[in-house]
Residue frames relative to the residue before (quaternion, step in Angstrom):
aa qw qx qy qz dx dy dz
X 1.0000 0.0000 0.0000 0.0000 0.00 0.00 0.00
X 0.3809 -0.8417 0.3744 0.0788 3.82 -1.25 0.71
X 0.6123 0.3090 -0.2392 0.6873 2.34 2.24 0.40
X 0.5421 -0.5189 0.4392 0.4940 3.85 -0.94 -0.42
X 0.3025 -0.7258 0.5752 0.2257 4.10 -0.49 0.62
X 0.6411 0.5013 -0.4021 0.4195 3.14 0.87 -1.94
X 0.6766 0.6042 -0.3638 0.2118 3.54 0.10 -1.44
X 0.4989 0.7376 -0.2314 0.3918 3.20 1.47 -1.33
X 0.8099 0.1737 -0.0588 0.5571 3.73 1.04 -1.78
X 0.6884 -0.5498 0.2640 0.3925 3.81 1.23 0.77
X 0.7038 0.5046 -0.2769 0.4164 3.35 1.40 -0.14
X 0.5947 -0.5578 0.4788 0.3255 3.44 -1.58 0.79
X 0.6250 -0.4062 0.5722 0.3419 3.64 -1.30 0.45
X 0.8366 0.3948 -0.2438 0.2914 3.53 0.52 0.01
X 0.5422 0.7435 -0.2665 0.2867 3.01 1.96 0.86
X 0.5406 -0.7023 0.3182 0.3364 3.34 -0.57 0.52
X 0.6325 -0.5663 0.3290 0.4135 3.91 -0.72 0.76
X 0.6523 0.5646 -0.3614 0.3539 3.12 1.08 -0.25
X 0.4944 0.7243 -0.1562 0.4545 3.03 1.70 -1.15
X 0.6983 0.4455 -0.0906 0.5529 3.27 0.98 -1.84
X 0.7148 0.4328 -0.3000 0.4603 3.63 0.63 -0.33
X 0.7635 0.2995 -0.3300 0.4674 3.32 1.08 -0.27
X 0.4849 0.4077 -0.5867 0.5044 3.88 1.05 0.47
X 0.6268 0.4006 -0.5395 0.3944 3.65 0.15 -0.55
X 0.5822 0.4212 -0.5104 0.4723 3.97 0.13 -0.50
X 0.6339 0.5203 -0.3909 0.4179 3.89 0.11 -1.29
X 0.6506 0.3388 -0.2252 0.6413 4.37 0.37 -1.17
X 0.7751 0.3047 -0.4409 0.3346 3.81 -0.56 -0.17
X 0.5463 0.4862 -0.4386 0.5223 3.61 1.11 -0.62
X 0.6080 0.6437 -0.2937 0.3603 4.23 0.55 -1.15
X 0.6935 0.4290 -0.2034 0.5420 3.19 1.08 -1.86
X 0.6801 0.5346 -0.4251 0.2664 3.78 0.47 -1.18
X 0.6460 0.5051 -0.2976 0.4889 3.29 1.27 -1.25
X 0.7801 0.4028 -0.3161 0.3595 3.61 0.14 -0.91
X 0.4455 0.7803 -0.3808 0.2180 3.55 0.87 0.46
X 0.6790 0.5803 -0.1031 0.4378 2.35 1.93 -1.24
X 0.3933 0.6662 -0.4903 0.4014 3.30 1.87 -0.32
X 0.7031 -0.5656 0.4181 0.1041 3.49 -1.99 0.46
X 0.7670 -0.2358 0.0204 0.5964 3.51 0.02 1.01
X 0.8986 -0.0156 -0.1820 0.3990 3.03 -1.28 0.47
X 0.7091 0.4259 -0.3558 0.4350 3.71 0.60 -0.52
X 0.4724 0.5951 -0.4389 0.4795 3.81 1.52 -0.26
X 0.7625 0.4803 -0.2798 0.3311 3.40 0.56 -1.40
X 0.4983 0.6276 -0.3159 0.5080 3.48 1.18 -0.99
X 0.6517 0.5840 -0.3365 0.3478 3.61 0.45 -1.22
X 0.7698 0.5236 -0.1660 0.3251 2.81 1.07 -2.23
X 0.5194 0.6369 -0.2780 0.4973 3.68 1.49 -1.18
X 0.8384 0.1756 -0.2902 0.4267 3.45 0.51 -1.27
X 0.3446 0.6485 -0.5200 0.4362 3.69 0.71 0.81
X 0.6896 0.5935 -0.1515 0.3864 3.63 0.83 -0.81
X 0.6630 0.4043 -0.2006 0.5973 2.76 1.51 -1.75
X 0.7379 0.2422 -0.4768 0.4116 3.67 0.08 -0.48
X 0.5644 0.5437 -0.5518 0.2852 3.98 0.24 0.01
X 0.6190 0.4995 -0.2834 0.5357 3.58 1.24 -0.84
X 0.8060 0.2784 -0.3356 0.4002 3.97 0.74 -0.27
X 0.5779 0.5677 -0.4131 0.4160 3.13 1.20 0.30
X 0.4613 0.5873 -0.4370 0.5013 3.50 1.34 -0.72
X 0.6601 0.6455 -0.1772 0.3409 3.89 0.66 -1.48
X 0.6350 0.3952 -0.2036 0.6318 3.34 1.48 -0.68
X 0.5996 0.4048 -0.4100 0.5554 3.53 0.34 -0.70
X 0.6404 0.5438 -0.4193 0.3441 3.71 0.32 -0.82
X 0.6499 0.4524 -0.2330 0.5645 3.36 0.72 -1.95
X 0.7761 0.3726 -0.3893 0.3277 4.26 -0.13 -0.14
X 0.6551 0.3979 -0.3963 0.5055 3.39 1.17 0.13
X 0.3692 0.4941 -0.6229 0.4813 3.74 1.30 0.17
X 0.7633 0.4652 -0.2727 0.3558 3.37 -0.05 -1.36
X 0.6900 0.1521 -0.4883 0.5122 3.87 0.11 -0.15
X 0.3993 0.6350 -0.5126 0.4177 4.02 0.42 0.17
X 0.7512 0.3722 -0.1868 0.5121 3.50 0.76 -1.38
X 0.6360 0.4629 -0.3371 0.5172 3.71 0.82 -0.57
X 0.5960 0.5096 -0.5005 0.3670 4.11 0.86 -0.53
X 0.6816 0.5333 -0.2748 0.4189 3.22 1.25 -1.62
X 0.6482 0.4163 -0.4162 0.4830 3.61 0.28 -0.48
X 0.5399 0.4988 -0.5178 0.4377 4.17 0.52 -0.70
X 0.4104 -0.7871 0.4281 0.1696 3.41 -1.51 0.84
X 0.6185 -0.6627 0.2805 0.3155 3.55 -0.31 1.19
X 0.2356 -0.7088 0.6525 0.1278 4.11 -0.16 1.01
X 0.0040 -0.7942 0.6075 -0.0146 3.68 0.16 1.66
X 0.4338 0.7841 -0.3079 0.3198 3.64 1.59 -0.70
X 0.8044 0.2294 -0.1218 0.5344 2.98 0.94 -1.47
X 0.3584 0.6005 -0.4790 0.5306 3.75 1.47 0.60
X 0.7360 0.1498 -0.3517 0.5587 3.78 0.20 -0.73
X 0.8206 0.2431 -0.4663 0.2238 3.76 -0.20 0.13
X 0.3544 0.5362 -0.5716 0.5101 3.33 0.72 1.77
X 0.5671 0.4226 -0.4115 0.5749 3.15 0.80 -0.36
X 0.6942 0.4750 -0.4458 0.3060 3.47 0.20 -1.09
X 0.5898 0.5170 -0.3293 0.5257 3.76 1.39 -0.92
X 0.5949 -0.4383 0.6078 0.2909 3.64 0.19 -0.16
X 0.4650 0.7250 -0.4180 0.2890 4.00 1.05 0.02
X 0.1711 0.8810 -0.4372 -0.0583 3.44 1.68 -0.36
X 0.6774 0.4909 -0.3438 0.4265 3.65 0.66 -1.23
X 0.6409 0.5313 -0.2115 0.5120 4.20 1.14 -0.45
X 0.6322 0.3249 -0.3251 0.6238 3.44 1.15 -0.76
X 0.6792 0.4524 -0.4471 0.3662 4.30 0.34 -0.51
X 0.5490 0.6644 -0.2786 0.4238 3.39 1.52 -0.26
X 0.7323 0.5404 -0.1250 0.3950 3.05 1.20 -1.09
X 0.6543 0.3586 -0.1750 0.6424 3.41 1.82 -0.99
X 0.6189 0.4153 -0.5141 0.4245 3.53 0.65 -0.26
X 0.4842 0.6925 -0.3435 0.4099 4.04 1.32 -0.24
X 0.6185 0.5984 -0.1327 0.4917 3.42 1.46 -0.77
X 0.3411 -0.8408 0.3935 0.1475 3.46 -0.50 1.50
X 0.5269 0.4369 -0.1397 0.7155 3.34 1.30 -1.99
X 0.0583 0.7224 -0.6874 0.0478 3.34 -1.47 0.88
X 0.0392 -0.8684 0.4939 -0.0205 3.40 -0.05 1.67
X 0.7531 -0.3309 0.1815 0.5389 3.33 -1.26 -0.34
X 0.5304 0.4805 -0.4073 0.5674 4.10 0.35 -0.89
X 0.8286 0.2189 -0.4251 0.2911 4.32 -0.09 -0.26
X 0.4783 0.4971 -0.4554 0.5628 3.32 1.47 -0.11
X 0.7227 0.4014 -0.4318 0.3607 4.14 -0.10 -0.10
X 0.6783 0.3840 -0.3897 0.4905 3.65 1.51 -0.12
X 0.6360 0.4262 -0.4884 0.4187 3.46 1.00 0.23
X 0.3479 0.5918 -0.5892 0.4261 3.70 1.34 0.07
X 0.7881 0.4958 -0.1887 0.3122 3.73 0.52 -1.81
X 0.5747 0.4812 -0.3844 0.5388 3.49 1.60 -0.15
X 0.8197 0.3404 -0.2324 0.3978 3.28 0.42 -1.06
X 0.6786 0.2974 -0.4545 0.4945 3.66 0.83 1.12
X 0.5420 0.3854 -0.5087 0.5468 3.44 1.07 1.05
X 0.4523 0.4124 -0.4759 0.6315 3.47 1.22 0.68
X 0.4365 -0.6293 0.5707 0.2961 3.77 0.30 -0.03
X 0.2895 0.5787 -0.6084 0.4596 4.14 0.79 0.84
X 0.1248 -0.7394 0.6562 -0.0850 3.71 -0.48 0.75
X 0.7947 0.0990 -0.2647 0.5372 3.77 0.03 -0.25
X 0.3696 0.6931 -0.5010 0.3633 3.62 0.91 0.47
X 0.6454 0.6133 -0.1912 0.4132 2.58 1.17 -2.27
X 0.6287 0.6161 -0.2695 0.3906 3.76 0.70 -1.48
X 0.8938 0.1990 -0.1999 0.3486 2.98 0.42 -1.22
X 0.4197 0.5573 -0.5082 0.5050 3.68 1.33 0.32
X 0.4773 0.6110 -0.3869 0.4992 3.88 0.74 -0.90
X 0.6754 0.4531 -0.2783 0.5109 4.12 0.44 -1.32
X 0.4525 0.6999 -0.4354 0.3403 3.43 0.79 -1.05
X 0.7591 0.6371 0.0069 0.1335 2.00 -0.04 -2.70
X 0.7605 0.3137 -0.0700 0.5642 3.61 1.24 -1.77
X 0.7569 0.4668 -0.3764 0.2598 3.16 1.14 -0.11
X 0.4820 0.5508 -0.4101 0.5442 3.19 1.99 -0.30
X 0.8448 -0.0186 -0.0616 0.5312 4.15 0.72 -0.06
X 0.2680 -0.7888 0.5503 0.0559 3.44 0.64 2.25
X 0.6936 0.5737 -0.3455 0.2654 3.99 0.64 -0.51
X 0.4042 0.6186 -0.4651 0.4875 3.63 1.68 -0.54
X 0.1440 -0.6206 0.7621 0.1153 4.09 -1.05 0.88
X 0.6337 0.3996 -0.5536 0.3637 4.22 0.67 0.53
X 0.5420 0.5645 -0.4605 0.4190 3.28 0.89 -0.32
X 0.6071 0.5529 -0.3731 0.4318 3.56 0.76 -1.79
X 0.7676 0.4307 -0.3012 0.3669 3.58 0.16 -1.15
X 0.6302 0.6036 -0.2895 0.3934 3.49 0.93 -0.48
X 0.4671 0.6622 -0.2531 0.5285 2.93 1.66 -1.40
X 0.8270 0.4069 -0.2249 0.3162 3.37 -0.17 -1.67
X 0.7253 0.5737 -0.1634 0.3438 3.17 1.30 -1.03
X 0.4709 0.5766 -0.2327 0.6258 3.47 1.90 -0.44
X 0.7289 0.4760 -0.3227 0.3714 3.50 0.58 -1.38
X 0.7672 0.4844 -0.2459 0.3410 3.15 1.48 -1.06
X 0.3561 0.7471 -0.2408 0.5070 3.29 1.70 -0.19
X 0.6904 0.5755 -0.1829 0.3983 3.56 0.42 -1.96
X 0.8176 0.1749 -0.0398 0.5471 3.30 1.17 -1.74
X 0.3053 0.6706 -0.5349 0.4135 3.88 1.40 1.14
X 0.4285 -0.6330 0.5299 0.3672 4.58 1.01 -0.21
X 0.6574 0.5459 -0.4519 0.2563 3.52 1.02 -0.55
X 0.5182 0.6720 -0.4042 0.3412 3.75 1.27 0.77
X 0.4134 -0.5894 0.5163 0.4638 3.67 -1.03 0.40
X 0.5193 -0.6917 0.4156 0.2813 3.34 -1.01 0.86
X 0.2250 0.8726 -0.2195 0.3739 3.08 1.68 -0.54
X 0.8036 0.3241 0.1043 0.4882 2.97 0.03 -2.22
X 0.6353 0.3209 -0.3177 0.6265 3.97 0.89 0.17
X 0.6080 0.5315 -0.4292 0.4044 3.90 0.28 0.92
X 0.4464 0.6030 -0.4393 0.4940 3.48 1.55 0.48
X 0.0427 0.6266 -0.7661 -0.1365 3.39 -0.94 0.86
X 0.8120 0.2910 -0.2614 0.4332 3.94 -0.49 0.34
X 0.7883 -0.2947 0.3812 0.3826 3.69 -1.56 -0.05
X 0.1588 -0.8807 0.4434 0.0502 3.48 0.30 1.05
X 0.4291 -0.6538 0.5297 0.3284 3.67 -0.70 0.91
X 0.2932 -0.7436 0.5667 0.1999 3.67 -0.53 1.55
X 0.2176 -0.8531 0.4719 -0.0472 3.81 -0.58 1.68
X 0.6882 -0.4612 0.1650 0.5353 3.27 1.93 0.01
X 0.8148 -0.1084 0.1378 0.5527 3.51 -1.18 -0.14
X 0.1418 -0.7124 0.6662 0.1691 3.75 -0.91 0.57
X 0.0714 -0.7113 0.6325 0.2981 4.47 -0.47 0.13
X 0.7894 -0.1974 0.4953 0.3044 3.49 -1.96 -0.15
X 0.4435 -0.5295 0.6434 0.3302 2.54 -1.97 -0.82
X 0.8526 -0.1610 -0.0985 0.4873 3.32 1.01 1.37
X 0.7454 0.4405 -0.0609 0.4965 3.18 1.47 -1.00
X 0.5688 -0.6702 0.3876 0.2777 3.57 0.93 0.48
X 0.5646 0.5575 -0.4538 0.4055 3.52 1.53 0.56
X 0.5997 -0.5804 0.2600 0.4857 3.40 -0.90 0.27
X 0.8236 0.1882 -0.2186 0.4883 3.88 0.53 -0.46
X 0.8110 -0.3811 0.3096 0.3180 3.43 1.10 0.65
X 0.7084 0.0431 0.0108 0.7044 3.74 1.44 -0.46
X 0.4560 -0.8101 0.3414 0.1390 2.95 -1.11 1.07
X 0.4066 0.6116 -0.2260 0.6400 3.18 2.01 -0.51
X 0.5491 0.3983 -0.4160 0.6056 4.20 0.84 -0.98
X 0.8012 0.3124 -0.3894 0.3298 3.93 -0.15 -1.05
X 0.7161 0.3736 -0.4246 0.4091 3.49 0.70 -0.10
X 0.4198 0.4474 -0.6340 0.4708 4.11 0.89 0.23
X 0.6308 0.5556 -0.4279 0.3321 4.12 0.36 -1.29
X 0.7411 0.3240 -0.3098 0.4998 3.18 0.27 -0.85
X 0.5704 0.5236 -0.4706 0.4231 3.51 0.23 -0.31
X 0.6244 0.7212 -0.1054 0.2807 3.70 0.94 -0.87
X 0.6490 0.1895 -0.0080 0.7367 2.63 1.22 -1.87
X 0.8009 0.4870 -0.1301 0.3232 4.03 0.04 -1.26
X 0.1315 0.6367 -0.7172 -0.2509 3.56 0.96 -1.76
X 0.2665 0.5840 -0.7615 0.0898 3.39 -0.91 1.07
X 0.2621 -0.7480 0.5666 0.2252 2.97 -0.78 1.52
X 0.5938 0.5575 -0.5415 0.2081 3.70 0.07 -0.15
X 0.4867 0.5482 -0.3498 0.5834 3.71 1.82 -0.48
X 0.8396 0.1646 -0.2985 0.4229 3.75 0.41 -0.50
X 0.3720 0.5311 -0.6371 0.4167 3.70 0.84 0.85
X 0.5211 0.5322 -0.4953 0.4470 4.40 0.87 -0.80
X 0.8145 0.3201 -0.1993 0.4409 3.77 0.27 -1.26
């Protein structure tokens, strides 16, 4: 702001929205009424009616920059992002990253890992790309990368399930290719998961 707002509604830079919301009620009821007064004391009224609608908008503006700037700067609790996923919490962990402003490489590699325990396969791929290209030096991502890519182009997918180009409306159960696994082979679901998840309990089967 290029001028002082607070000053505008009597208050210190150090009030609370609540504070600010109730001098602006307290001056707009004052100003509305005192417009109506006769020459010069109407106009005054009317001017400072204006001025405090225009600095109060300005504050409310300038305090959501600031908690905006204070979310982004708060570090990101990916820990407890991958062990919701690990629970199968998926709808709590997409909540949690879609909550996230700065989106770096480590959140593009857990939305690879959500969106292929959602059975979104080229989603997964292409958050994974994200993922190595915002930090080409991570060798888990690379390997994941490679390991999906090689998977994607192994047939052992429902074709189905590689025709999403975006965030797919989840429409229920997704099947295999016949067998009730997620990509159709059981040896494909345990390289995937190895890929995106290392669950070792999928690669102790294979």
């Amino acid at each position: 702001m290029d001028y002082n707002a607070y000053e505008i509604l009597g208050l210190s830079h150090l009030a609370s929205r609540e504070q600010i919301d109730q001098r602006y009620q307290e001056l707009r009821a004052k100003y509305q009424k005192d417009r109506f007064l006769e020459g010069d004391a109407g106009e005054e009224a009317a001017e400072n009616l204006q001025k405090i609608e225009v600095a109060y908008r300005d504050i409310l503006f300038s305090l959501e920059e600031k908690q905006q700037q204070e979310q982004s700067q708060q570090p990101t609790d990916y820990a407890t992002v991958e062990q919701l996923i690990k629970d199968n919490n998926l709808d709590k962990a997409q909540e949690m990253l879609d909550n996230v402003i700065i989106r770096d490489a480590e959140w593009h590699y857990l939305q690879s890992v959500l969106f292929y325990k959602r059975n979104w396969f080229l989603e997964s791929k292409k958050q994974l790309e994200m993922a190595t290209k915002l930090d080409p030096s991570n060798e888990r991502y690379q390997r994941s990368l490679e390991k999906l890519t090689k998977i994607l182009a192994s047939n052992t997918i429902n074709p189905d399930q590689m025709r999403t180009t975006s965030r797919p409306v989840d429409d229920g159960p997704r099947v295999g290719a016949g067998n009730g696994t997620c990509t159709g082979s059981a040896c494909g679901d345990c390289l995937l998961c190895n890929a995106c998840c290392n669950c070792m309990q999928c690669m102790g089967g294979c």
